[in-house]
C-alpha positions in Angstrom: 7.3 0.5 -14.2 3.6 -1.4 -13.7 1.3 0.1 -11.7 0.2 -2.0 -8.5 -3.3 -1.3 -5.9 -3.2 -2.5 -2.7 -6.6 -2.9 -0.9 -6.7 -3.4 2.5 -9.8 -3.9 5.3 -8.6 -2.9 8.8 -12.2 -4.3 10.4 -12.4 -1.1 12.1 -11.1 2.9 11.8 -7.5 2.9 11.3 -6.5 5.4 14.1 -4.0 8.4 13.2 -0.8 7.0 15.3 -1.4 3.4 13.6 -1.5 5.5 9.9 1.8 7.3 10.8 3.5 4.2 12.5 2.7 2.5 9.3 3.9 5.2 7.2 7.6 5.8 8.8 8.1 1.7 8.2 6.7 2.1 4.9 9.2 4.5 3.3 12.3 2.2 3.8 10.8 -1.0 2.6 9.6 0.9 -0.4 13.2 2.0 -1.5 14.8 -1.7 -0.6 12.1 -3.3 -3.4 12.4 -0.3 -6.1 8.6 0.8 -5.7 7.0 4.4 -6.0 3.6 4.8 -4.0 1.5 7.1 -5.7 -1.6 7.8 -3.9 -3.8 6.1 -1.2 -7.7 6.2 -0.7 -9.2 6.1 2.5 -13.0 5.1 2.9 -14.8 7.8 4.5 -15.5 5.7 7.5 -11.1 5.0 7.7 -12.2 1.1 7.5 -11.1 0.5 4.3 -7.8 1.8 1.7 -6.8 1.4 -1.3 -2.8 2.5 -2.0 -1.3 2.9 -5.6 2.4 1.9 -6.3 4.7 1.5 -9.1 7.0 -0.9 -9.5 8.4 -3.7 -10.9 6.3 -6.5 -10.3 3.1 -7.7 -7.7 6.0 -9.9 -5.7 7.7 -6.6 -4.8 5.2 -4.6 -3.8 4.1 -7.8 -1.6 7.3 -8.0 -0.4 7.6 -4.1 0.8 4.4 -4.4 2.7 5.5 -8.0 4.4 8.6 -6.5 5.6 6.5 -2.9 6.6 4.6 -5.0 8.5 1.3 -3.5 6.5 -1.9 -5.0 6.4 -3.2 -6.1 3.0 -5.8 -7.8 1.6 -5.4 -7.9 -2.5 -2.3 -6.4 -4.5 -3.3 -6.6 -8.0 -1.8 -5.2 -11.1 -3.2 -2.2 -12.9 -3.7 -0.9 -16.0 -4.1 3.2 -15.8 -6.7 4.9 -18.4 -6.5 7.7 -19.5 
């Protein structure tokens, strides 16, 4: 598995209800393209995120937020440091 971030710019704060709706679609989409989310970074002022996946390739994890109906800016893959 590759590891995948996801930024996104929602403009302005990302309300709670919009987070969970987002999350309930999410989970579904992630299992029908084979990807793992990891962890997801919120901006302090909720404007901004930044989500982790793993999975197969950047056209999956494009294709699980398409169908999740998630807002996205960049999916780019990463290489993890340790």
């Amino acid at each position: 598995m590759k590891t995948y971030v996801v930024e996104r710019d929602f403009g302005e704060p990302l309300a709670e209800a919009d987070l969970a709706a987002a999350l309930e679609r999410m989970g579904p989409c992630l299992e029908q393209y084979g990807l793992i989310w990891v962890h997801s970074y919120f901006s302090q002022d909720r404007t901004r995120m930044v989500c982790i996946y793993e999975g197969p390739d950047a056209e999956s994890v494009r294709g699980a937020q398409r169908s999740a109906e998630a807002k996205f800016d960049k999916i780019w893959q990463a290489e993890v440091l340790s």
